[in-house]
C-alpha positions as CSV (number, residue, x, y, z in Angstrom):
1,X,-23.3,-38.9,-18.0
2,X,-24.5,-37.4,-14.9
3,X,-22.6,-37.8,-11.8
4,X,-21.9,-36.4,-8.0
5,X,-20.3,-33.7,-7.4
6,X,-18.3,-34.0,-3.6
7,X,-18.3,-31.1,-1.5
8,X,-14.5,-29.2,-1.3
9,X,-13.5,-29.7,2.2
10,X,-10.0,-27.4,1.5
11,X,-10.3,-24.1,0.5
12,X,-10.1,-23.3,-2.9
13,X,-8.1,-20.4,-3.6
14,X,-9.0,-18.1,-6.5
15,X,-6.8,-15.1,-7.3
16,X,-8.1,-11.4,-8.2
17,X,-6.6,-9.8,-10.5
18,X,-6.3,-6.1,-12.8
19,X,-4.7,-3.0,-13.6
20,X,-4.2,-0.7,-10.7
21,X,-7.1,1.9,-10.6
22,X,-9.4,-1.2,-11.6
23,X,-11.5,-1.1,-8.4
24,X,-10.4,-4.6,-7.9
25,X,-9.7,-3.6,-4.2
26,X,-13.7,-2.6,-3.8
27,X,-15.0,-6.0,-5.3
28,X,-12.8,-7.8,-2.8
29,X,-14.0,-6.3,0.3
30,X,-17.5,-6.6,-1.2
31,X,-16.6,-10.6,-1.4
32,X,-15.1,-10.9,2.0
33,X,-15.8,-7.9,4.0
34,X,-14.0,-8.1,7.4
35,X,-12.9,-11.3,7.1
36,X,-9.5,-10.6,5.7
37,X,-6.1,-10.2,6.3
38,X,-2.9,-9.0,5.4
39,X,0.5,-10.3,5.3
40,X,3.7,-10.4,2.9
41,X,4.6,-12.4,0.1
42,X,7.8,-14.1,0.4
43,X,10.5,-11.7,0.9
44,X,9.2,-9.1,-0.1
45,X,7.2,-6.4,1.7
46,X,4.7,-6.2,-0.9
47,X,1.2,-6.8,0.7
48,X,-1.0,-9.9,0.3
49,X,-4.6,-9.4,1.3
50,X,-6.3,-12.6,2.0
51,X,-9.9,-13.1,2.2
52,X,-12.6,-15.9,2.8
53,X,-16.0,-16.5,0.7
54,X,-18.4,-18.7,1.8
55,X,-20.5,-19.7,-1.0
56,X,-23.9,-22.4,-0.5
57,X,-23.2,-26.4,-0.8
58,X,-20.0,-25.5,2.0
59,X,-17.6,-24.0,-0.2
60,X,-15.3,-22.4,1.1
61,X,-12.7,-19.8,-1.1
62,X,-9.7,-18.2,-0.2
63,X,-9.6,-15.4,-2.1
64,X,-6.1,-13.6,-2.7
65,X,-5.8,-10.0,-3.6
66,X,-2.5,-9.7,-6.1
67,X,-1.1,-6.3,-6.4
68,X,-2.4,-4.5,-9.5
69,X,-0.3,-4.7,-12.8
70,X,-0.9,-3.8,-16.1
71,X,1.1,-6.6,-18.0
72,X,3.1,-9.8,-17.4
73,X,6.3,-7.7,-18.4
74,X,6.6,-5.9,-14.6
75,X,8.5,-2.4,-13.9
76,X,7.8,-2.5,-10.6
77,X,7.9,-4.9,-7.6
78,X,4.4,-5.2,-7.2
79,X,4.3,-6.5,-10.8
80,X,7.1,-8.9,-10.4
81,X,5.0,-10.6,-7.5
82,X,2.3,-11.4,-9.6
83,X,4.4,-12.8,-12.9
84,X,6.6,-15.1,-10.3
85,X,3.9,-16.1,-8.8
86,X,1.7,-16.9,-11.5
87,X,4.6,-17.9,-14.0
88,X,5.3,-21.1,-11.0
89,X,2.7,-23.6,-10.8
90,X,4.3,-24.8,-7.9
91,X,4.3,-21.3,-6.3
92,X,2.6,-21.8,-2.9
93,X,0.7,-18.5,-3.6
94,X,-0.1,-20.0,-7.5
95,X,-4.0,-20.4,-7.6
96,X,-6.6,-23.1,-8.4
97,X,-8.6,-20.2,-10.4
98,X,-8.5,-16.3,-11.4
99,X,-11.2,-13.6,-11.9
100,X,-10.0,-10.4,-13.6
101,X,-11.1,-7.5,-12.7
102,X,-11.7,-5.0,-15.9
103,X,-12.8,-1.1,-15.6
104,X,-15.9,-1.6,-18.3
105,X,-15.6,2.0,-19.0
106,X,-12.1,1.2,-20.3
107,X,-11.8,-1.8,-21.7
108,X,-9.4,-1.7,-24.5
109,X,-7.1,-1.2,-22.3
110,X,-7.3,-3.5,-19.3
111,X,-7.9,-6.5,-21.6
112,X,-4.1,-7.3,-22.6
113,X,-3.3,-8.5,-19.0
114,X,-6.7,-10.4,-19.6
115,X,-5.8,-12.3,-22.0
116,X,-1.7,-13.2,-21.0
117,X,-3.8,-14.6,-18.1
118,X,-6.4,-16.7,-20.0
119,X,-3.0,-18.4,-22.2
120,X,-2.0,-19.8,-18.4
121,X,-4.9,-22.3,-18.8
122,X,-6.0,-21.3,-15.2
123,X,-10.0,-21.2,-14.6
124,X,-10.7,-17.8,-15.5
125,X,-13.7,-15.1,-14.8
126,X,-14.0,-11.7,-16.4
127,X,-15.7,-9.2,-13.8
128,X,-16.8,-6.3,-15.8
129,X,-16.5,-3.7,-13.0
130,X,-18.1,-0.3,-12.8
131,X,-20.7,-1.4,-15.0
132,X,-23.5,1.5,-13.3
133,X,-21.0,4.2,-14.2
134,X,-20.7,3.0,-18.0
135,X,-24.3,3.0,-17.9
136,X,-25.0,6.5,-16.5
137,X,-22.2,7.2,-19.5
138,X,-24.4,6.0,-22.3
139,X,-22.5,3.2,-22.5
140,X,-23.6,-0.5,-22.7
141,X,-21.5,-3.8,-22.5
142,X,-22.9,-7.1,-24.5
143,X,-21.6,-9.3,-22.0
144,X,-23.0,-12.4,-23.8
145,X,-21.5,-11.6,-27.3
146,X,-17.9,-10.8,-25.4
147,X,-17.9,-14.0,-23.5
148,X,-18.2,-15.8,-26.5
149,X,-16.0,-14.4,-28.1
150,X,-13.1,-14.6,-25.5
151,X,-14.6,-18.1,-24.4
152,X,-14.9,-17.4,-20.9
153,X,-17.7,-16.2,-18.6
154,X,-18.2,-12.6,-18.0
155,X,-20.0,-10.9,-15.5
156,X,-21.3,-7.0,-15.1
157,X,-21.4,-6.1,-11.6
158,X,-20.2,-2.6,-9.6
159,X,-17.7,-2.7,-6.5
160,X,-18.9,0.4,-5.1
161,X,-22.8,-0.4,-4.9
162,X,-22.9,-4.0,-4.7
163,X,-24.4,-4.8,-7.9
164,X,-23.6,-8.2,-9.5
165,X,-21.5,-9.4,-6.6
166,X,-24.2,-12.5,-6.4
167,X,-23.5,-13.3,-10.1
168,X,-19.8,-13.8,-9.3
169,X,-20.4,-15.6,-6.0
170,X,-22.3,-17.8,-8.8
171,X,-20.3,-18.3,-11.2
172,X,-17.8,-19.2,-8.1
173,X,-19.8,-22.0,-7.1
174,X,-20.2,-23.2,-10.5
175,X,-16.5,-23.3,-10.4
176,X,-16.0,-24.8,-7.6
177,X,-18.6,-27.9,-8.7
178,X,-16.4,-28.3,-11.4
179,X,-17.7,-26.4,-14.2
180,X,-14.2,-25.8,-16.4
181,X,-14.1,-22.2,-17.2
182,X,-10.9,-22.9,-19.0
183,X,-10.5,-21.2,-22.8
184,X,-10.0,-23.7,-24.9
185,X,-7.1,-22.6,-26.7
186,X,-4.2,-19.8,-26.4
187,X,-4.9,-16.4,-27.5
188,X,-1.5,-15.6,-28.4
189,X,-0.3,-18.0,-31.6
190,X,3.4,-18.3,-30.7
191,X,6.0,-18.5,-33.5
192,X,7.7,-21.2,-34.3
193,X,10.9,-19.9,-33.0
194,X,8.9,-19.5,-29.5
195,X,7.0,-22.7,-29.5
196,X,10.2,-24.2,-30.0
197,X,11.7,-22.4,-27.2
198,X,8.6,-22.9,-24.8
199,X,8.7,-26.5,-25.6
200,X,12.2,-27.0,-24.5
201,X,11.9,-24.6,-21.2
202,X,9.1,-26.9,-20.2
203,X,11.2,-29.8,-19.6
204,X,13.5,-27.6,-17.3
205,X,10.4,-25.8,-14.9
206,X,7.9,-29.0,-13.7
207,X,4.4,-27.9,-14.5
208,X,4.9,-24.8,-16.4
209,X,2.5,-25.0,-19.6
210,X,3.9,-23.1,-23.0
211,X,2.9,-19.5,-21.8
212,X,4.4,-19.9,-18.9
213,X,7.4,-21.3,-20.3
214,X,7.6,-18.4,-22.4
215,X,7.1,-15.7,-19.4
216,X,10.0,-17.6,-17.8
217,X,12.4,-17.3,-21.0
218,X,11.9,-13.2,-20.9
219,X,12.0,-13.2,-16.5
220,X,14.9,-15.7,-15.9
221,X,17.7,-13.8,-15.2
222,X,15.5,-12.4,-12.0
223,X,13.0,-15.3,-11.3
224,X,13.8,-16.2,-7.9
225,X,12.1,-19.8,-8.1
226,X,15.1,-20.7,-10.6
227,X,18.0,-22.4,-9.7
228,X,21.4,-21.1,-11.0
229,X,22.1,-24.7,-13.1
230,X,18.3,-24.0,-14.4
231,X,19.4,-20.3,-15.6
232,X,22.6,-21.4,-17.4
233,X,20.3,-24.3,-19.3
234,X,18.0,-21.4,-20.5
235,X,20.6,-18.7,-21.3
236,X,22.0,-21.4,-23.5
237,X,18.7,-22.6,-25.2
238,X,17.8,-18.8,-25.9
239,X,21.2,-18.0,-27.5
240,X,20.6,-21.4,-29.4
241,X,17.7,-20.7,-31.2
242,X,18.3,-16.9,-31.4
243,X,15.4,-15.3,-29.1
244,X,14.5,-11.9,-29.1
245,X,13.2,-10.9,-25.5
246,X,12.0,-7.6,-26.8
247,X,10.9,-8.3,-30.0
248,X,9.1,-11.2,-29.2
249,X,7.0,-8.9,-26.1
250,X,6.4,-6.3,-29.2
251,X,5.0,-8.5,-31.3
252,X,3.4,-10.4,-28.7
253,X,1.7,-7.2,-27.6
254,X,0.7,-5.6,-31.0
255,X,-0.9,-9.8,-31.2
256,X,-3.1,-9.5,-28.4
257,X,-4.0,-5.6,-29.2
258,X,-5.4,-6.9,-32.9
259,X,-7.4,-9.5,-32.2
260,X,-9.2,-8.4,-28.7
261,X,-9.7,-4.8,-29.8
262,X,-12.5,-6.0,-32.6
263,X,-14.4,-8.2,-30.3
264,X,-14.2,-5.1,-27.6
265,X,-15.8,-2.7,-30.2
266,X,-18.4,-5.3,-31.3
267,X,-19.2,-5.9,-27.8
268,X,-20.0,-2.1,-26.8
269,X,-23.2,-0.2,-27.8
270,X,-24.3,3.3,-27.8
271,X,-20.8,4.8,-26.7
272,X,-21.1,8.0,-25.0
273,X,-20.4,11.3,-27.6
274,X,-17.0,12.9,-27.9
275,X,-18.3,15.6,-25.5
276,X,-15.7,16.3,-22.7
277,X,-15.9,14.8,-19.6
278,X,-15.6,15.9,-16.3
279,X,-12.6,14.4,-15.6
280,X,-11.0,15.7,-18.1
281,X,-12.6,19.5,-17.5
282,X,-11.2,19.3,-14.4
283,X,-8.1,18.2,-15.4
284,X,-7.3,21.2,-17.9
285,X,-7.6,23.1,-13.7
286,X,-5.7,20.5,-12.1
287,X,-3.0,19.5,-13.8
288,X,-2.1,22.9,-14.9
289,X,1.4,23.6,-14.5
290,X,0.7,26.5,-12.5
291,X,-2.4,26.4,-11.2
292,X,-1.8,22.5,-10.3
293,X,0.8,22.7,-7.5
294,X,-1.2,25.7,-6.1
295,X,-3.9,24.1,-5.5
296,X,-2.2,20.8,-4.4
297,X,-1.0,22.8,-1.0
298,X,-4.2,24.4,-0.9
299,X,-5.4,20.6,-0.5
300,X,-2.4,19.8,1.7
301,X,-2.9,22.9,3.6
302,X,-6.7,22.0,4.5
303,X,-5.3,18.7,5.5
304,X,-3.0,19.1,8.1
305,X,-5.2,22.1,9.2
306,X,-8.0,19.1,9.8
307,X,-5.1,16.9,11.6
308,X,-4.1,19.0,13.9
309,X,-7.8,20.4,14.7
310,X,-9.8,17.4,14.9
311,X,-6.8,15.2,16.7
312,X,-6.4,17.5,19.4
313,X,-9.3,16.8,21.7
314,X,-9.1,12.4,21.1
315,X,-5.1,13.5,21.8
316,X,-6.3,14.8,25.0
317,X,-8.3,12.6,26.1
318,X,-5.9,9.2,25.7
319,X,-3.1,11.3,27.7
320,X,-5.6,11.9,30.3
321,X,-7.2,8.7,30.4
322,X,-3.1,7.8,31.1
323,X,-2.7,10.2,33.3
324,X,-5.5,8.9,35.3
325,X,-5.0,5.3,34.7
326,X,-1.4,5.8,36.5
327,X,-2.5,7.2,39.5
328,X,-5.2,4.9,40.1
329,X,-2.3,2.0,39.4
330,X,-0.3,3.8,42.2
331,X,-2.8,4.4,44.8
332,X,-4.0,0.5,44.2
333,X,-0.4,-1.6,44.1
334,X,1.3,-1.2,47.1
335,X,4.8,1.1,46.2
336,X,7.5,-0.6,44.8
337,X,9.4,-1.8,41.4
338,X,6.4,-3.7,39.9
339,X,4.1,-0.7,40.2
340,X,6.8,2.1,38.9
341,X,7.2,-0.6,35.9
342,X,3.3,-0.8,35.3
343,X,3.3,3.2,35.6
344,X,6.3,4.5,34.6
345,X,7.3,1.3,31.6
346,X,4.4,-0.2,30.3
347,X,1.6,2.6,30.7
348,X,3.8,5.1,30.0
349,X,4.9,3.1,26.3
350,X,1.2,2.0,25.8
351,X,0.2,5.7,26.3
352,X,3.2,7.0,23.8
353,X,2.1,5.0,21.2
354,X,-2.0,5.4,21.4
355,X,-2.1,9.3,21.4
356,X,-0.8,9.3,17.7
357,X,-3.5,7.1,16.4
358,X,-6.0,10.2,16.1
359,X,-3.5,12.0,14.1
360,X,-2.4,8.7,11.8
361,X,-5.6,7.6,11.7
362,X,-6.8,11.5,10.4
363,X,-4.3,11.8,7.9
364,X,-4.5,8.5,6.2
365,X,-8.6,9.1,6.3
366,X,-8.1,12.6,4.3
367,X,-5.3,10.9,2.1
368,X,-7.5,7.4,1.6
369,X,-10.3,9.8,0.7
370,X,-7.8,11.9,-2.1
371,X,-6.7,8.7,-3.8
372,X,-10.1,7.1,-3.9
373,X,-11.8,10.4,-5.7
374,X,-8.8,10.0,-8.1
375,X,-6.3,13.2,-6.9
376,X,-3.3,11.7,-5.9
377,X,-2.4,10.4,-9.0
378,X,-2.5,13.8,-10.5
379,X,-0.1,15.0,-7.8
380,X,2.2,12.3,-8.2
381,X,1.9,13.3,-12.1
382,X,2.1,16.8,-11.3
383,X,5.4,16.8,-9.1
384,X,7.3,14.2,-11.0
385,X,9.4,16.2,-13.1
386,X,10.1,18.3,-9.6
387,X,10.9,14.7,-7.8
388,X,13.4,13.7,-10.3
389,X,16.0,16.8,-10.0
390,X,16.3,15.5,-6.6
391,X,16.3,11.9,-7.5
392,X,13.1,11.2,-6.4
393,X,9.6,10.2,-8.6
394,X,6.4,10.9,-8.7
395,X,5.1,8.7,-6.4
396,X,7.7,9.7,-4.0
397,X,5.3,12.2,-3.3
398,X,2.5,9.9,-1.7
399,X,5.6,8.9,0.8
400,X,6.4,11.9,1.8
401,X,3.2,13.4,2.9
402,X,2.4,10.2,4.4
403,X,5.7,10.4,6.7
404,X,4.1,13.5,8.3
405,X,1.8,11.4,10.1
406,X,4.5,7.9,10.6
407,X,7.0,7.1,8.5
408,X,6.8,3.5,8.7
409,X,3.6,3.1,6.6
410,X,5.5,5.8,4.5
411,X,8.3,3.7,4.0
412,X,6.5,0.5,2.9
413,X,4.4,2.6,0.4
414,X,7.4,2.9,-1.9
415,X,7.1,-0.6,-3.1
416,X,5.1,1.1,-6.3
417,X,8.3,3.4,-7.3
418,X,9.5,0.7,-9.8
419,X,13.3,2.6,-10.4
420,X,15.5,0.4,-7.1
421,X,17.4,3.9,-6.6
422,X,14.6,6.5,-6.7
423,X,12.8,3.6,-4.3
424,X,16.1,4.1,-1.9
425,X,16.1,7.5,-1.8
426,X,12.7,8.0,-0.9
427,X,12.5,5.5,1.8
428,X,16.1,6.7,3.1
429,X,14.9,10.8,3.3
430,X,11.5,9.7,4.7
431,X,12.3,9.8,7.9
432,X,13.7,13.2,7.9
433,X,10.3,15.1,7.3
434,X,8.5,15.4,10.6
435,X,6.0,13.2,11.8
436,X,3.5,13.6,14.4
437,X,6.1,12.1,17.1
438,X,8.0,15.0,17.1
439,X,5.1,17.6,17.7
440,X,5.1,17.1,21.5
441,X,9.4,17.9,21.5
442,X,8.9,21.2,18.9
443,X,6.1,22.4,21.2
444,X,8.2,21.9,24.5
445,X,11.3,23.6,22.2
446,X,9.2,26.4,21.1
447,X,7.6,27.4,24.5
448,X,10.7,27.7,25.8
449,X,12.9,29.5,22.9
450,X,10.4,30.9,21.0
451,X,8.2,34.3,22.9
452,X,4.3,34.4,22.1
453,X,3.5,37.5,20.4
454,X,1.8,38.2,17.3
455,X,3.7,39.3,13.8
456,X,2.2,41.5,11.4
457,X,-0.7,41.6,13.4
458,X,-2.0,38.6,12.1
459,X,0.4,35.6,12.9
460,X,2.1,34.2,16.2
461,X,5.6,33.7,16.0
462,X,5.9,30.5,17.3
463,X,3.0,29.2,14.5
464,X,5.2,30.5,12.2
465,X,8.6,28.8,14.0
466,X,6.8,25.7,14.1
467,X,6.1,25.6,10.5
468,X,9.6,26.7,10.2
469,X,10.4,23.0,11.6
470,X,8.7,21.5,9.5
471,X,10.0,23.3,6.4
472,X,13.3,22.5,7.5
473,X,12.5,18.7,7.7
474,X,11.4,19.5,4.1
475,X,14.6,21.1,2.8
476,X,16.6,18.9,4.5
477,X,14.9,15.8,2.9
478,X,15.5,17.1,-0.3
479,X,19.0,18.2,-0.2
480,X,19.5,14.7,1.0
481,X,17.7,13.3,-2.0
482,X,20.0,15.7,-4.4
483,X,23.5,14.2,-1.9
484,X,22.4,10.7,-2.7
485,X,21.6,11.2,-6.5
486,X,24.8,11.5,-7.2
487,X,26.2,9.0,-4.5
488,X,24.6,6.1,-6.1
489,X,24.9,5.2,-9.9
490,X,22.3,3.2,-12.0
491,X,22.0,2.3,-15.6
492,X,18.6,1.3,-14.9
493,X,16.3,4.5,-16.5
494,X,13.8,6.4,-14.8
495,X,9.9,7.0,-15.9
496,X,6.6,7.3,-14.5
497,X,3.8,4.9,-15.8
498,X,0.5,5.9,-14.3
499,X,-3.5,5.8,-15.1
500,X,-4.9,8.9,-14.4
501,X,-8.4,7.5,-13.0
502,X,-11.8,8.8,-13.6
503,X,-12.9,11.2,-10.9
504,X,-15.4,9.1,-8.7
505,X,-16.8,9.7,-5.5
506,X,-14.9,7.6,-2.5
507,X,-15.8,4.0,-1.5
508,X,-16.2,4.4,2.5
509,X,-16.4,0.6,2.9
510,X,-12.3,1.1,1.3
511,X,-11.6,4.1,3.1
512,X,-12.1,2.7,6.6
513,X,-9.9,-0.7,5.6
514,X,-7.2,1.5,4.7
515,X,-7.4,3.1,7.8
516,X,-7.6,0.6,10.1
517,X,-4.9,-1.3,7.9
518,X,-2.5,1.7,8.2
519,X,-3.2,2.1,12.1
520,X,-2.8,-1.7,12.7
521,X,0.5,-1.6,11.3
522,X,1.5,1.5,13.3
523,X,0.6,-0.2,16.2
524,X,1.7,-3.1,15.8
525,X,5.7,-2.5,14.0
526,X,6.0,0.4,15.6
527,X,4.1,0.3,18.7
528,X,6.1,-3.3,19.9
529,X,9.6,-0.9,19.1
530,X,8.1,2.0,21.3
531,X,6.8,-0.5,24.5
532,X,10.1,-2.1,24.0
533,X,12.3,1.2,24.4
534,X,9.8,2.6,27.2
535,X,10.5,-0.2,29.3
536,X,14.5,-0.4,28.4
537,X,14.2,3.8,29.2
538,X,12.0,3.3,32.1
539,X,15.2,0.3,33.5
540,X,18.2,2.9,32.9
541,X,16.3,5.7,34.0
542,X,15.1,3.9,37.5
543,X,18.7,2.0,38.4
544,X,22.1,2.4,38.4
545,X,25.3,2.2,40.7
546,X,23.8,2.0,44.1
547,X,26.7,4.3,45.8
548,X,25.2,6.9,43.0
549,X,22.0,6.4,43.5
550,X,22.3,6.5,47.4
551,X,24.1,9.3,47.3
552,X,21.9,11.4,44.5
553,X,19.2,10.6,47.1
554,X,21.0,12.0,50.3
555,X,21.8,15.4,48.4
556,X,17.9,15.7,47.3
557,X,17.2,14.9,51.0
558,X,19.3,17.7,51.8
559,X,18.4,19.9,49.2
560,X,14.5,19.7,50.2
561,X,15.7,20.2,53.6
562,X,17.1,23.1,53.1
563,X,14.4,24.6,50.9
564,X,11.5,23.8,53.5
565,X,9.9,21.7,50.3
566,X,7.1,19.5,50.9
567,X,6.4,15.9,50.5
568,X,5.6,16.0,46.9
569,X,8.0,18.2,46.2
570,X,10.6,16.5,47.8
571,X,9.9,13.4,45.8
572,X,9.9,14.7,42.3
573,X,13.7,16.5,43.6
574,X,14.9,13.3,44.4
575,X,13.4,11.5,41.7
576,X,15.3,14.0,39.7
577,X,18.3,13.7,41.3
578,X,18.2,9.8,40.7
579,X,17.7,9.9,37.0
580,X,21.1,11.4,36.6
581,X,22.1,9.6,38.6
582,X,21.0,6.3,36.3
583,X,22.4,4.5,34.1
């Protein structure tokens, strides 16, 4: 029976999904491009990237970028976000549909998440991405034969070049017409102890089906949609019928693995030979255990070499663009309070916080770049066993060379260190390496303390005092680390889970969305701070007890008198004299 299908007035909001290193984040801004944006999920200062599709007949689709996760059994925050979001059907972040993201050229393994997601009965689509690289690899997908087999639709397309993005805008629309793209049963066969379970749990969480009832009898304890009375009612229904938590995610695991690896194998052709790639050829190089770190601060040396080069003239040029600006305010406004505020306050703060952006905006280019060519996992692999003497991780690595630049974004890029105590320490020594803030106050330091003169005919001393500074900031962040690894105690144990990606050439279109991402936070969490403090400075600095004050001003008025100094001069001495005066 043929009937009507209305147009959707509200959005309909799909969720993307994957492993990390999936290029999920490259399909999404090939669906959405600019028109996205990025706040937090509840509570949390995990990221949510929202994005809108418009697809023909007026469909509109919100389009929500979950962190990536490899499982619905979460070590890190990122992952929790997804399982309590997805676990909740009344979770205001919990989707009307899902597409899932796979790396074709690794299927096997980016399928279990695949399928935990498919037993949520949510409308699902399987985006085979990278599909031009498996090709240029020999190797060829059946996507027909494996959407049978998984009874869903599948789609080949590439997030880098484009391809296939028009198949999944289609297979959209079809969804949003009302095509099911349900499967239509569970993967996973539950036991009868768990269906049991599942079937009981389902009368305590509204709208949770059985798969979600079971993802909510192994998360409980830390679901935060739960109510306490609803925790003590499943603590006593898993001690009732005797479930397992850990056995029951084995055996649910080694499930999944058996029946999806045989329709993956039947569903590739012509696999590439056992030759080596070059990933891993250059991986013998760069993950050496001593020629690896070498060559990491050859990388990071050629970084900050380009950040301080390249800023330096856009540095320049926003200070005297300030410069200038503030004169012209002066010699426009008639003297008085409102114009030293405009000049001295607000310009002054504006000014403070734009001359970092070349620097931030470098750095975060040259790191953006490193991750997306598949280096910065190595280094977090690479340093890991180093991180942890000083109770740090891997990834604790990515934070701290992001601090030199701001250590704001720095700070919120620890949400991936899954261990709560490794995550504190990072984000509480952060701060002490050196940023870019601090340049302008070690090169004032240095020109006065330090003398210019070369050493060993070759380097100036105060080059070498300023990296000094900055291998000070260094030390001291680590010995901090080592003071607070044995301050705070945990049971909880420590391990790095990462994917070593292919090495790929970058993504620009990703590139430039981090950095403008990372700026647009700078400026706006930190630059609101830095007006705010210019303006309170600019107060305490330009009043304070008026018999002071007069008084400071009468001894400059002297003072210049005395010295013969002339009208400018006279100014600045009394302008002097008045700030110490100041509150």
């Amino acid at each position: 029976m043929e009937h009507e299908t209305q147009p959707i007035t509200q959005p309909f909001t799909v969720a993307l999904l994957g492993n990390p290193n999936c290029g999920k984040s490259s399909v999404f801004n090939q669906l959405t491009g600019l028109r996205q944006k990025v706040g937090n999920f509840p509570g949390v200062t995990v990221d949510k990237k929202l994005g809108m599709i418009r697809l023909p007949g007026r469909h509109a689709v919100q389009l929500i970028d979950f962190p990536g996760t490899y499982s619905f059994y979460p070590t890190s925050i990122d992952e929790r976000i997804v399982v309590q979001s997805l676990a909740n059907p009344s979770d205001e972040n919990y989707p009307d549909a899902a597409v899932y993201i796979a790396d074709v050229t690794k299927l096997e393994k980016h399928l279990l998440l695949l399928t935990q997601l498919r037993d949520l009965g949510l409308p699902l689509i399987l985006a085979l991405n990278m599909s031009d690289v498996a090709e240029k690899e020999g190797m060829e997908v059946d996507a027909y034969t494996l959407s049978r087999r998984l009874e869903i639709p599948v789609v080949k397309l590439s997030g880098r070049t484009g391809f296939g993005i028009e198949a999944l805008k289609y297979e959209l629309q079809q969804l949003c017409e009302g095509r099911e793209h349900r499967a239509p049963s569970l993967f996973y066969e539950f036991s009868a102890q768990e269906k049991r379970l599942a079937e009981a749990i389902k009368d305590i969480v509204p709208g949770a089906n059985l798969y979600q009832a079971l993802l909510v009898a192994h998360h409980y304890v830390w679901l935060p949609f739960l109510s306490e009375a609803q925790r003590k009612l499943i603590s006593d229904l898993i001690a009732t019928h005797g479930f397992q938590p850990l056995r029951s995610q084995v055996n649910e695991t080694m499930q999944r693995y058996d029946k999806f690896t045989p329709m993956v194998r039947m569903s590739l052709r012509n696999v590439r030979s056992a030759t080596r790639s070059i990933t891993e050829k250059l991986d013998v190089l760069l993950t050496h255990q001593v020629a690896g770190p070498i060559l990491f601060f050859v990388v990071m040396l050629l970084v900050f070499q380009a950040i301080f080069t390249w800023a330096a003239y856009p540095m320049d040029l926003i200070e005297q663009f300030f410069a200038v600006s503030g004169e012209w305010v002066r010699s426009t406004l008639p003297a008085g309070w409102f114009t030293d505020l405009l000049t001295d306050g607000m310009l002054a703060g504006l000014g403070g916080i734009l001359v970092f952006i070349p620097q931030i905006a470098i750095l975060f280019f040259l790191i953006s770049l490193l991750e997306e060519v598949g280096y910065m996992a190595r280094a977090a692999y690479l340093f890991d066993r180093l991180m942890q003497a000083f109770g740090l991780n891997g990834r604790s690595i990515v934070a701290l060379i992001s601090s030199s630049a701001c250590a704001i974004p720095a700070i919120m890029s620890t949400r991936t260190i899954s261990n709560w105590k490794e995550r504190l320490i990072t984000i509480l020594v952060t701060p002490l390496i050196s940023c870019s803030a601090r340049i302008p106050v070690y090169t004032v330091l240095i020109g006065f303390v330090v003398p210019s003169r070369v050493v060993a005919g070759l380097f100036n001393l105060q080059g070498l005092a300023f990296m000094g500074l900055y291998l000070l900031g260094i030390i001291a962040a680590l010995l901090s680390a080592l003071v607070f690894k044995l301050i705070l105690r945990t049971q909880e144990r420590s391990f790095l889970m990462l994917e070593l990606p292919e090495y790929r050439p970058p993504v620009m279109r990703n590139v430039l969305l981090t950095v403008w991402e990372k700026v647009r936070t700078f400026v706006w969490e930190a630059g609101r701070i830095i007006m705010a403090i210019s303006v309170v400075l600019w107060v305490l600095a330009s009043y304070g007890p008026p018999m002071a004050m007069q008084e400071a001003k009468q001894e400059a008025l002297a003072l210049a008198q005395e010295r013969e100094l002339d009208e400018t001069e006279t100014a600045n001495m009394v302008a002097a004299r008045q700030i110490e005066a100041s509150y």
